[in-house]
Each structure stands twice: as structure tokens, then as C-alpha cells.
C-alpha positions in Angstrom: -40.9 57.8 -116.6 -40.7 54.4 -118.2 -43.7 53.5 -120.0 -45.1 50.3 -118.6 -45.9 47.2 -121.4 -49.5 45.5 -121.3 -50.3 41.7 -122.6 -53.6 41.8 -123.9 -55.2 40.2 -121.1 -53.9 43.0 -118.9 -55.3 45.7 -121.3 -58.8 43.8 -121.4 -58.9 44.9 -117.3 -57.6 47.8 -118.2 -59.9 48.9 -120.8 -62.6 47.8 -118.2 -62.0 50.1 -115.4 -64.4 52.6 -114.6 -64.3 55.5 -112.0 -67.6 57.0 -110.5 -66.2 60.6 -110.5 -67.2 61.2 -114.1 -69.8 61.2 -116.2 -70.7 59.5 -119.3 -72.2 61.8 -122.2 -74.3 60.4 -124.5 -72.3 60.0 -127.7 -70.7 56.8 -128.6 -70.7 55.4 -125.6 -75.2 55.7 -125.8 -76.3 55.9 -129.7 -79.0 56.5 -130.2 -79.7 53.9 -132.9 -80.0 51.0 -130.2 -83.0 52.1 -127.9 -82.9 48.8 -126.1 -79.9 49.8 -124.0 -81.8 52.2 -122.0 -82.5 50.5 -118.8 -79.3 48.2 -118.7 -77.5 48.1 -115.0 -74.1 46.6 -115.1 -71.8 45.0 -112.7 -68.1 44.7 -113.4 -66.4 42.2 -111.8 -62.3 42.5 -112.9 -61.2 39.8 -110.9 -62.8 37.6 -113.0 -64.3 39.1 -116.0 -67.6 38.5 -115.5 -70.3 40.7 -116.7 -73.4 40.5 -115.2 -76.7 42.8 -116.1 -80.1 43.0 -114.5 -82.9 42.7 -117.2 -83.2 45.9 -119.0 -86.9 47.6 -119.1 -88.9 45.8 -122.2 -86.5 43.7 -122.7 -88.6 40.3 -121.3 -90.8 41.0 -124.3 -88.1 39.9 -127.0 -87.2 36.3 -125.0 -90.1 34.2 -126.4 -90.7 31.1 -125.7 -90.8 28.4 -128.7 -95.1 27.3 -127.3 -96.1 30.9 -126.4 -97.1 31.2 -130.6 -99.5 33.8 -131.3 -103.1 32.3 -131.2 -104.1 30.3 -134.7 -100.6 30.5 -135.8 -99.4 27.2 -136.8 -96.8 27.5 -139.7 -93.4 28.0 -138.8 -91.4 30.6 -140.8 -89.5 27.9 -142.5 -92.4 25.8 -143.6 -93.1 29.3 -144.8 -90.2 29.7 -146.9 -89.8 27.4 -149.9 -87.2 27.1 -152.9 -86.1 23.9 -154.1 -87.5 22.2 -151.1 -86.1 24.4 -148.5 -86.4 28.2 -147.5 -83.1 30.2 -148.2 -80.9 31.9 -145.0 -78.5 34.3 -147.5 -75.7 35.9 -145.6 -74.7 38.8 -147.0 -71.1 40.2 -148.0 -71.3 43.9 -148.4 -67.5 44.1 -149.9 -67.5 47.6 -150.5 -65.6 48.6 -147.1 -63.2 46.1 -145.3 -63.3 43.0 -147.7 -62.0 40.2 -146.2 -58.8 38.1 -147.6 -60.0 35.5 -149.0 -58.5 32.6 -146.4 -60.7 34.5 -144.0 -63.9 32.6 -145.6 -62.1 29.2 -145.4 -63.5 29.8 -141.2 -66.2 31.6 -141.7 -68.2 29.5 -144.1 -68.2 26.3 -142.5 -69.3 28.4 -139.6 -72.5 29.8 -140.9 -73.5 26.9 -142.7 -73.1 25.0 -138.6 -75.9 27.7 -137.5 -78.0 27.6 -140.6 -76.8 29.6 -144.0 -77.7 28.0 -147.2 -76.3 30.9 -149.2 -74.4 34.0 -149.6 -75.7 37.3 -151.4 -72.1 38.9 -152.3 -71.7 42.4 -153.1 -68.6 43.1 -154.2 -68.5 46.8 -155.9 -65.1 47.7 -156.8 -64.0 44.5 -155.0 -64.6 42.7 -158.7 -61.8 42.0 -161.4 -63.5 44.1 -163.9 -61.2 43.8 -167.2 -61.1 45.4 -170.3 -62.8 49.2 -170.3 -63.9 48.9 -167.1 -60.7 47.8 -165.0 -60.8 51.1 -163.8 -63.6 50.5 -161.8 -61.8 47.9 -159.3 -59.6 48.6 -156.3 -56.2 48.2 -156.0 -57.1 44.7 -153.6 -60.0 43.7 -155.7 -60.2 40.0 -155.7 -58.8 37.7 -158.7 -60.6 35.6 -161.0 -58.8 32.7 -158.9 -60.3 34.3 -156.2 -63.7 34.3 -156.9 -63.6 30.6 -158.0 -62.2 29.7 -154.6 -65.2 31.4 -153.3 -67.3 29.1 -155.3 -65.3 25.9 -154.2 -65.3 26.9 -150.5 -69.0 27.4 -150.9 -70.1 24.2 -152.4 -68.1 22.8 -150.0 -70.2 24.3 -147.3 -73.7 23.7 -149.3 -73.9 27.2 -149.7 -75.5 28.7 -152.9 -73.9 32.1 -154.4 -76.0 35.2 -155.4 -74.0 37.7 -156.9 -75.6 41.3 -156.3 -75.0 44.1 -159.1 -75.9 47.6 -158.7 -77.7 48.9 -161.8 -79.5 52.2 -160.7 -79.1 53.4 -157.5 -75.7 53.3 -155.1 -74.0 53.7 -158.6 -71.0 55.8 -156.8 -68.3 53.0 -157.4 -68.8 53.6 -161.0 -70.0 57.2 -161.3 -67.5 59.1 -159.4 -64.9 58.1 -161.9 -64.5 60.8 -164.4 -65.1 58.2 -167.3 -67.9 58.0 -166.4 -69.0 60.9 -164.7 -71.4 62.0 -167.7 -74.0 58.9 -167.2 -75.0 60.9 -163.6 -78.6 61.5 -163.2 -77.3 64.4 -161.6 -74.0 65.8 -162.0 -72.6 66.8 -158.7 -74.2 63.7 -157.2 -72.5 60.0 -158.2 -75.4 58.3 -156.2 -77.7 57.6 -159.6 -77.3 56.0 -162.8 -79.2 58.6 -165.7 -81.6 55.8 -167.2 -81.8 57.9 -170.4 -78.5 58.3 -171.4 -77.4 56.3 -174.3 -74.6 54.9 -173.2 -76.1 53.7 -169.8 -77.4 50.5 -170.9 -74.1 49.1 -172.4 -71.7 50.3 -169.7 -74.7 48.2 -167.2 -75.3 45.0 -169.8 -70.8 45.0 -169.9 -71.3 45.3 -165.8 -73.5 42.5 -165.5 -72.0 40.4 -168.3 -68.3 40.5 -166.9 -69.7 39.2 -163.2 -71.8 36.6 -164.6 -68.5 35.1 -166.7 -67.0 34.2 -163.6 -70.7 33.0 -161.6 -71.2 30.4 -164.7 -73.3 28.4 -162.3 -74.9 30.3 -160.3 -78.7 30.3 -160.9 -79.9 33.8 -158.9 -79.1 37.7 -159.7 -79.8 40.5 -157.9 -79.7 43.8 -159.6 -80.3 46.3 -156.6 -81.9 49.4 -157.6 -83.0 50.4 -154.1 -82.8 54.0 -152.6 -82.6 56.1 -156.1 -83.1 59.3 -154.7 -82.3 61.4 -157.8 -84.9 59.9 -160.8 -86.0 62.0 -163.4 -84.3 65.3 -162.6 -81.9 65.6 -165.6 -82.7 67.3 -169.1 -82.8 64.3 -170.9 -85.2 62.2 -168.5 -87.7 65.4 -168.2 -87.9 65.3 -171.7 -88.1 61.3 -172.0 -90.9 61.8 -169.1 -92.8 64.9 -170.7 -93.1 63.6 -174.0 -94.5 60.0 -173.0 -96.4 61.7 -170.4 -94.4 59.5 -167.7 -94.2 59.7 -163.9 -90.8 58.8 -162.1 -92.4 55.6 -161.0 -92.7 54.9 -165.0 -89.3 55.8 -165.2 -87.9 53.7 -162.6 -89.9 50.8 -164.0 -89.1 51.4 -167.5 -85.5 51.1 -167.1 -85.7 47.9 -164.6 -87.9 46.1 -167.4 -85.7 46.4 -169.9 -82.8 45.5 -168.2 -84.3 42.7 -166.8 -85.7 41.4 -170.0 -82.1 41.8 -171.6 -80.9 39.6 -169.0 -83.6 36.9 -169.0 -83.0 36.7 -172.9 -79.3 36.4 -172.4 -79.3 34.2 -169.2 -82.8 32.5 -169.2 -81.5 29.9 -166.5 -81.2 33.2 -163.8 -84.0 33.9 -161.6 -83.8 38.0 -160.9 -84.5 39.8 -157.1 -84.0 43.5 -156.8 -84.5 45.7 -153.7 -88.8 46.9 -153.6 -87.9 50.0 -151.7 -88.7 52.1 -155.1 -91.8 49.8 -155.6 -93.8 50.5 -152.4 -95.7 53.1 -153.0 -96.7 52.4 -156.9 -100.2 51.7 -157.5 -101.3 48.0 -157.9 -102.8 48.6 -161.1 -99.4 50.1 -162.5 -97.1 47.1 -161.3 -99.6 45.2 -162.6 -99.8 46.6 -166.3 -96.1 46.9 -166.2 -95.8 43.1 -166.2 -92.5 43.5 -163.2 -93.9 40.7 -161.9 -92.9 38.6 -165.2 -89.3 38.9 -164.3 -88.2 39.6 -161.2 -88.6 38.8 -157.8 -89.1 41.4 -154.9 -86.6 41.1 -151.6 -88.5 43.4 -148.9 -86.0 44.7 -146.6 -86.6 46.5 -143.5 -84.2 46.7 -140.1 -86.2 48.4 -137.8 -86.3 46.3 -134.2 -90.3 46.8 -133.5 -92.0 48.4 -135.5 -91.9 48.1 -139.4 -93.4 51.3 -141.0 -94.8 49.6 -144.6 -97.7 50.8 -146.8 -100.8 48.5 -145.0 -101.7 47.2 -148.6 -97.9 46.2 -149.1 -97.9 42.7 -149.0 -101.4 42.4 -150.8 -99.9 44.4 -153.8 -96.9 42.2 -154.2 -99.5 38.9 -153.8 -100.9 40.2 -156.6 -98.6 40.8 -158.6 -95.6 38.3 -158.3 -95.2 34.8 -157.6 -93.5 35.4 -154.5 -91.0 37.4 -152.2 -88.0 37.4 -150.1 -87.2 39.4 -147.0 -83.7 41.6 -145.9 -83.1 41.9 -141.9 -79.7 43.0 -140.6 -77.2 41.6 -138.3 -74.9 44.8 -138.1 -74.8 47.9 -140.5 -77.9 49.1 -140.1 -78.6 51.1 -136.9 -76.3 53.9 -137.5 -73.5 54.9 -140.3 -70.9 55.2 -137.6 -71.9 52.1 -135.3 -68.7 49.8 -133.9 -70.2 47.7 -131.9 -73.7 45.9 -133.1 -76.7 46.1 -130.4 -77.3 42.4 -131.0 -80.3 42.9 -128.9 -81.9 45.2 -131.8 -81.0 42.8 -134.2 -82.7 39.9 -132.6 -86.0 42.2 -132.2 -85.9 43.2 -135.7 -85.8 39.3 -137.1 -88.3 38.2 -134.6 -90.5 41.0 -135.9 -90.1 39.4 -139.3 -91.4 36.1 -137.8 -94.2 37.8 -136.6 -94.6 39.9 -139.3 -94.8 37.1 -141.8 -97.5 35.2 -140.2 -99.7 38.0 -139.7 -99.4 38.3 -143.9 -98.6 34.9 -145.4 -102.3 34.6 -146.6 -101.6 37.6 -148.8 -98.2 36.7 -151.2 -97.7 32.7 -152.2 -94.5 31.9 -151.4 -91.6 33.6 -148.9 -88.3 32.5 -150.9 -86.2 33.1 -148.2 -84.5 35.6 -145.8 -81.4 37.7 -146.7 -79.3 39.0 -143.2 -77.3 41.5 -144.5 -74.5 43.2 -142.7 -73.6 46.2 -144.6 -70.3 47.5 -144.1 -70.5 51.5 -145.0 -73.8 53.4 -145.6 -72.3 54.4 -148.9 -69.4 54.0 -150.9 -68.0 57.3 -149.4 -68.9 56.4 -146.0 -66.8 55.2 -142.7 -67.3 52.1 -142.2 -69.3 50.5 -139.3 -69.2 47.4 -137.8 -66.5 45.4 -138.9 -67.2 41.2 -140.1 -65.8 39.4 -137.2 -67.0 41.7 -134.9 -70.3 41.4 -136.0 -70.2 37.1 -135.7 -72.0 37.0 -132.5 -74.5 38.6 -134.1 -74.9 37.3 -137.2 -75.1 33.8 -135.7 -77.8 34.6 -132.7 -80.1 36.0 -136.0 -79.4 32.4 -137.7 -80.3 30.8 -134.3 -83.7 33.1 -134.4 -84.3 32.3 -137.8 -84.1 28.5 -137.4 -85.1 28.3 -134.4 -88.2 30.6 -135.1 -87.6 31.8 -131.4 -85.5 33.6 -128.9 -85.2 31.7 -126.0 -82.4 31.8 -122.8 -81.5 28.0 -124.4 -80.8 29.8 -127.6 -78.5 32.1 -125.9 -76.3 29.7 -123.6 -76.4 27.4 -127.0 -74.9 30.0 -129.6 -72.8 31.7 -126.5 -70.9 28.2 -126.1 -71.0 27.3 -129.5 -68.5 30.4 -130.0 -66.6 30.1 -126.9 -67.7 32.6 -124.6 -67.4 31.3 -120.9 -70.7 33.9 -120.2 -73.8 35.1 -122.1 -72.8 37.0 -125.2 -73.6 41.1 -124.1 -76.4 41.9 -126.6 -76.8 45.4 -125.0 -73.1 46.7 -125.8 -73.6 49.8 -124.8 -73.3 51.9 -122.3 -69.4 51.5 -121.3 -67.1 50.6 -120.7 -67.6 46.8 -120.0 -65.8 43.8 -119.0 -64.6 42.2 -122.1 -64.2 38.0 -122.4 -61.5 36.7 -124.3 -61.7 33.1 -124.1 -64.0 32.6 -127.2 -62.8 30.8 -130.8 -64.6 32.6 -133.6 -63.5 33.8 -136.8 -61.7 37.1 -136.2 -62.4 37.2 -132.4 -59.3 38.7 -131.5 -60.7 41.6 -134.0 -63.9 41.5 -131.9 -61.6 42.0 -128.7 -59.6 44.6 -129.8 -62.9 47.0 -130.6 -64.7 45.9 -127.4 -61.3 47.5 -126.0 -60.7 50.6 -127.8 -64.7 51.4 -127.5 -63.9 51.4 -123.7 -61.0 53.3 -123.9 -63.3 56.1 -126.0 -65.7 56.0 -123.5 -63.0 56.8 -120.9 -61.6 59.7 -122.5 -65.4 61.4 -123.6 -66.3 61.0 -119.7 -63.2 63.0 -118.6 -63.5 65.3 -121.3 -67.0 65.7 -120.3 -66.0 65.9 -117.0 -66.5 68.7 -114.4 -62.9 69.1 -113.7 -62.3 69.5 -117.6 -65.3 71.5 -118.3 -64.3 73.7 -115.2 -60.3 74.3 -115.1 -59.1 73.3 -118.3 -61.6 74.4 -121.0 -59.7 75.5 -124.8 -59.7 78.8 -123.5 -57.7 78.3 -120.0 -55.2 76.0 -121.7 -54.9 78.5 -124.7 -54.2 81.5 -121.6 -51.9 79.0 -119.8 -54.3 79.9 -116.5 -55.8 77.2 -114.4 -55.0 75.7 -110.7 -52.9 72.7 -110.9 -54.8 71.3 -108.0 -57.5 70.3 -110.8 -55.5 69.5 -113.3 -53.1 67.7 -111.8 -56.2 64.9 -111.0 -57.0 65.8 -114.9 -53.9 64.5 -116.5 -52.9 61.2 -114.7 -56.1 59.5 -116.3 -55.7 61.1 -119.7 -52.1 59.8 -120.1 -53.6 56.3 -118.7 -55.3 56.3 -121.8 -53.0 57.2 -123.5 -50.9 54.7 -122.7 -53.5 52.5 -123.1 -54.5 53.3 -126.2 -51.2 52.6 -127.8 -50.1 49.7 -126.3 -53.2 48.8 -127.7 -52.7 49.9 -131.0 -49.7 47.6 -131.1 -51.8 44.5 -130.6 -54.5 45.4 -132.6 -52.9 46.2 -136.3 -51.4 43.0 -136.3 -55.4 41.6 -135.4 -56.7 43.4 -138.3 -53.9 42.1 -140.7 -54.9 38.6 -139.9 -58.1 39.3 -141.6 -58.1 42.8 -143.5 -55.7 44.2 -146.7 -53.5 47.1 -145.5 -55.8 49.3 -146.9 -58.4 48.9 -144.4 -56.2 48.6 -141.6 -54.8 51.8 -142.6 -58.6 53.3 -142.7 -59.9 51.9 -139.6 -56.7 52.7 -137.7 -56.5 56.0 -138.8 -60.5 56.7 -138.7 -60.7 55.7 -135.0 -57.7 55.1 -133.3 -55.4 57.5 -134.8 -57.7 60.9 -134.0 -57.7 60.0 -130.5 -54.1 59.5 -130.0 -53.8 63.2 -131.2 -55.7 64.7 -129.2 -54.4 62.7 -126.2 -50.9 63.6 -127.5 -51.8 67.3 -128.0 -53.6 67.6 -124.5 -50.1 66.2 -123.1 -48.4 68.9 -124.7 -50.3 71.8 -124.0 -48.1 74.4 -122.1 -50.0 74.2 -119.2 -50.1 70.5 -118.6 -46.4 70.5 -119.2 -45.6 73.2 -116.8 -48.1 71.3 -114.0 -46.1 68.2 -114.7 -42.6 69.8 -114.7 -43.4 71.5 -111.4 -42.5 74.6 -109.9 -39.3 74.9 -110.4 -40.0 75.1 -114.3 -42.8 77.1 -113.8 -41.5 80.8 -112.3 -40.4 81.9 -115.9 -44.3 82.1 -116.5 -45.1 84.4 -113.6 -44.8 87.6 -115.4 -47.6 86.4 -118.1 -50.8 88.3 -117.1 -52.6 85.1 -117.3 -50.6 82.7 -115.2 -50.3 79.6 -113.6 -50.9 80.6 -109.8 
């Protein structure tokens, strides 16, 4: 049978069809890293793509009206945040999974800046022209030195400030799974930390730091990371360093933050330094103190929880105390599971409206709020899959600048930001469950990216809910199909939907690498493609194959050669 050719306007319906004879499971399609879908009711409407959805339980509690302040609190969070006469909005650029092309930032920028950026935190890991003894340590694709000055040019055109991020400590793997380096581990089957002890550790860093700043001659902030070093102080070396000075692994961490940071204040004393304070939360005041961290760095707090943020209750005391002020990390995307395609905007709204709140309720006890930092990380870790592609996160990212600005979430702010990129409706903040209608009519950096993984996340959910279904579970388990025994009454109803998705699937993939080129270098077409859309395909393809769905869809007459099995057919 001829296979039948889809525009992508007719896969969009297709991709949004649902049946009510099976049942959804909850993987994927409900993850359990955005809580606020529960509750959510949707009604498709494929005639014309219209997705409508009652108010989901709780969910009244996040739309807040811009008078409805909590009582005796005046200050808004921008009058808040000061630096230079205005409180920073840094977007950040996790470039160690799906770096953009360059070009892709000639749309985006001017975007971000229209909702509110004033700056960019930019991680680029191996996605840096590292020269010398350390070329090993870029990719293949890492940008140029041209490259990074067009970044700079595209950015001032924008009014946006740069802040190259560094790792220095922790989330060393870019650099320590490389067998040059592999001896500076903390631990030796584990590339996560740097080994702060190791003599040849603070060169390889200094050459790190010194290479970046070369090409960020004007840039006037540096963050050095060092969050989430899990493995401190368990080497031979550092238990000695530790036992003989009588140190803890809080002395440790700090020891080898001071001294980089003094070697870069005395080298660079234009830079101002921030660093990640997961590591410093639960030292003592009187140590941070004594330690004089607060001499040359500044703390950014980051936390990406929607509700409830679970810090030390003497948190933002300490750091009064001891610097001269802080910044803040919330999330657009990135950060509510390590294999999440689609963001739950509506978490991410919570989560910066939390920070609102949560600053108000503290700002007698820390000076100054710098600014805010919405990062959208793009794997977990460098060896991780990656999660929620740029463009796909937009919608996001630019209803967390409209909260940020705005101070508020109101149902203004969400017609506003949903016309300003094009959508005809609401944008969905509750993604999930599916499948969904999909819109297609907005004009967004990348949205034909954002389309093409609203469609193959319904096309998933399609093929987990007739996997899961009763008539799969029943008559054509691994083990029937393996004895060629079932009733082709069942499977028959089985194997028309599974080779619509299939069919689905790639005519979709079709559309969809060409999408990703548009934006993406090979190499992350190839891993996204081949992460996601690929596995599928196989199993559809090897479900197709099995010798009982090809007898059942050769008919009898093919079939009587299989009477004589003891297992058979009918």
C-alpha cells in the first residue's frame, strides 16, 4: 500500500488525535517534575486548532494580580535590584548540549532584550576556541574567535552586557574526562571534580580563565561556578592537605576559591567575580566571615523549585553579613527533570514568582539584590541527554521576563506575551498530559523547532498508550509475539494505529531535520534525532515485522504453513 505524504499542517492534526480506547501511562506523557499538570482537563478541537483547558486545581493561586501585594510590601523587585542604576535580567546560554549557530542569535537577542534582558551569562564549555595546550578541550563545532566577537557586536547592539561563566571546581567533566588530564580528578573514576591539591590544577584553571578573558577584553563580570562539588577532599593528597592543617572540606572548598579568586582580581582588577553559593550554605557565619570570601566575590543564589524553596532559615542573614550583596538563579527550562522536552511553563512562572516573594520577605537582611540570572540549562551534565531544546523553550523564557518586569502574573501578561510571539491562543503552560492541539501560526525564533517537538511528544504519547494498552498487554505481549500465538481479531485493531504512527513519525522526521538544521550543527541534529526519534522508529519498525503481525496482515492464505507449529496462529 502506497504510503500517504503529510504537509506539516496535516501532521499537526494528526499528531493531535486522540482515541478514548486507551490509556495513557504515566511516563512522558505525565513527569513527574511538573506537579501543576495534575488537574488539567482538555478539549481538542481539530477543526480549528483550538486548545481550550478548564483551570487546573491550585492553579488560581499563581495568577496574581499586580494590587493584591502582600501587606507592607512596597518595593518592587526591580527597585530591589541595583547595578549601575538598574537591576540585571541575565539570560543564560548553557552551550554545553545543542549550541546554537551563531546567526541563530542575530533573532534571538533583539528578542529578549523587547521583553526585558539586559545581559547574557554564557557558558560555553567545550563550545570555546581554546588554543595552544588546551585545543583539545573544544569540540569539533566550537565557536571561532570571529565568532565570539560577533557575539559581542550583536550584544551591544541589543544593550546587552556579556558574562562569561568558567567552571573551576565542580562540573569539571569537559576537561577531566580527557586523558591529559585525567590525573587532576579528585577522584579517579569520576570526571565531575577538579583535585584542588594537585599541582598542576591551578595552572591548567589560571590558562582556562586567561584564554576566555582574551577574547571578553571588555567585559567587566566573571563567573567561576564551583557549585555542586560532590567529591571534596576524598583523594590522598587533599586528606593529607586537610589532616595536616587540621581542615574541614568546607576549608577546602574555600581555600581553593580564595586563591583563585585573588589571582584573578590581581590579574583583572576591573572584573567583579560571582560564583554559584550552593557549596556555601551550610558554612558557619563565623567561617565565611574569617575567610574574607566576601572580599572577592559575589554570591548568585540559585534555586528552581516552583513553591517551596528549601534554604537554611539563617541563609540570607549569613550572606548580609558577610558580602555586599547577591544575585539570584531561576529557570526557564532545564531544570525540572534531565530528560524533559517540553518545559511546564506553568512551574517556571511559580518558581520566579516565588523569588518575588521570596525577596521581599528577606530584603532587610542582604544590601543589595544585583540582579536575576534565568538560566535554561541544556543537559544535567556534560554526559547527559539533553532536555529542552532553545527555541522550544522561548515561550518560556519570555513569560519569566514578563514576570520579572512586570513583578506579576496576570491574564494581561499572558494574552500580551502570547501575541507578542504570534500565537492566535493562550500559550499552553501545562504541556502535559497529551497529546494536544498544536498552533502553528506563531513567529518566534526557532518555532518551527518548537512545532516539530510539540508533534513528536504527541506521537510518543500515542504509541506508550497503545503499548500500554489492554489489547497489547493482553494478546500481543513479548512472549505471544516471540510464540507466534495470539487471535488476529486483537491484533488486527493493534496494528492499524501502530503503523499510523509510524507513518507519522517519519513523515515527520522529514520535516523536522531540516527544522533543526536551521538552528543546530549536525552534530546535534544527529543526537537529538537519534536520542528520540530514531528509538522509536525501531521499535515501530520491529513491531511491523514481527512474524505474527506479518502473517495477520498477509492473511490466511499466507498463514496455513504455520499450522503445524505447536503454538499457532488460530
Amino acid at each position: 500500500m502506497a504510503r500517504a505524504s503529510y504537509f506539516p499542517h496535516q501532521l499537526a492534526r494528526l499528531a493531535c488525535k486522540s482515541s478514548s480506547q486507551i490509556l495513557l501511562r504515566r511516563y512522558r506523557c505525565h513527569p513527574p517534575a511538573a506537579p501543576e499538570s495534575r488537574g488539567n482537563t482538555a478539549g481538542l478541537d481539530e477543526r480549528k486548532l483550538q486548545w481550550r483547558r478548564s483551570q487546573p486545581d491550585g492553579a488560581e493561586a499563581s495568577w496574581k494580580r499586580r494590587d493584591s501585594h502582600p501587606p507592607g510590601r512596597q518595593a518592587t523587585l526591580i527597585s530591589m535590584v541595583d547595578i549601575d542604576g538598574q537591576g540585571h535580567r541575565l539570560v543564560h546560554l548553557d552551550l554545553k548540549g545543542a549550541p546554537p549557530r551563531i546567526n541563530y542569535y542575530e533573532q534571538l537577542f533583539p528578542l529578549i532584550r523587547s521583553f526585558g534582558a539586559t545581559g547574557l551569562l554564557i557558558e560555553y564549555e567545550d563550545m570555546f576556541p581554546y588554543h595552544g595546550k588546551l585545543k583539545h578541550l573544544q569540540a569539533q563545532n566550537a565557536y571561532t574567535p570571529d565568532d565570539i566577537a560577533k557575539l559581542h557586536s550583536m550584544a551591544d547592539v541589543n544593550n546587552l552586557i556579556i558574562i562569561p561563566l568558567v567552571q573551576t571546581f565542580g562540573h569539571f567533566e569537559y576537561v577531566l574526562k580527557h586523558d591529559e588530564n585525567r590525573a587532576l580528578r579528585e577522584v579517579e573514576h569520576y570526571p565531575n571534580a577538579l583535585c584542588p591539591t594537585h599541582p598542576d590544577a591551578f595552572p591548567l584553571v589560571t590558562k582556562l580563565i586567561t584564554q576566555v578573558l582574551e577574547l571578553h577584553p571588555k567585559d567587566k563580570h566573571l563567573h567561576i561556578g564551583a557549585d555542586e562539588v560532590w567529591h571534596i577532599g576524598r583523594c590522598p593528597r587533599c586528606q593529607d592537605e586537610m589532616e595536616t592543617h587540621k581542615m574541614t572540606t568546607n576549608d577546602l572548598f574555600l581555600m581553593w576559591v580564595l586563591r583563585l579568586a585573588k589571582w584573578i582580581k590581581a590579574k583583572y582588577p576591573h572584573l567583579t567575580l560571582i560564583m554559584w553559593d550552593d557549596m556555601m550554605r551550610q558554612i558557619p557565619l563565623e567561617r565565611l566571615l574569617s575567610s574574607g570570601i566576601g572580599d572577592v566575590v559575589e554570591p548568585m543564589i540559585w534555586q528552581y523549585h516552583a513553591k517551596k524553596f528549601d534554604f537554611p532559615p539563617d541563609l540570607f542573614s549569613r550572606y548580609g553579613a558577610v558580602f555586599d550583596g547577591l544575585w539570584v538563579a531561576s529557570a526557564f527550562k532545564g531544570a525540572t527533570g534531565s530528560t524533559q522536552f517540553l518545559p511546564p511553563i506553568q512551574h517556571h512562572i511559580n518558581n520566579h514568582l516565588t523569588w518575588i516573594t521570596t525577596l521581599a520577605e528577606h530584603k532587610h537582611q542582604f544590601k543589595k539584590c544585583f540582579g536575576v540570572c534565568i538560566t535554561g540549562w541544556q543537559r544535567y551534565d556534560h554526559y547527559a541527554v539533553l532536555c529542552e531544546l532553545l527555541p522550544v523553550g522561548i515561550p518560556s523564557l519570555c513569560l519569566c521576563l514578563r514576570v520579572l518586569t512586570h513583578e506579576s502574573f496576570t491574564e494581561a501578561d499572558h494574552d500580551s506575551v502570547s501575541q507578542q510571539l504570534g500565537f492566535s491562543h493562550r500559550i499552553n503552560v501545562i504541556p502535559f498530559p497529551r497529546p494536544q492541539v498544536i498552533e502553528q501560526g506563531m513567529q518566534f525564533p526557532g518555532y518551527r523547532v518548537y512545532i516539530g517537538v510539540q508533534m513528536w511528544s504527541n506521537f510518543v504519547c500515542k504509541y506508550q498508550a497503545i503499548s500500554n494498552s489492554e489489547g497489547m498487554l493482553g494478546w500481543f505481549s513479548d512472549y505471544q509475539r516471540s510464540k507466534n500465538f495470539t487471535n488476529p481479531v486483537q491484533v488486527e485493531s493493534i496494528m492499524k494505529p501502530l503503523q499510523e504512527v509510524l507513518q507519522n513519525l517519519t513523515e515527520l522526521r522529514s520535516h523536522f531535520i531540516p527544522w533543526l538544521l536551521e538552528i543546530f550543527y549536525e552534530d546535534t541534529v544527529e543526537e537529538w534525532v537519534g536520542s528520540f526519534i530514531d528509538p522509536l522508529l525501531e521499535k515501530l519498525s520491529q513491531g511491523g515485522r514481527s512474524p505474527t503481525s506479518v502473517a495477520i496482515l498477509e492473511g490466511p492464505s499466507q498463514q496455513s504453513s504455520k499450522r503445524h507449529h505447536r503454538f499457532r496462529l488460530f
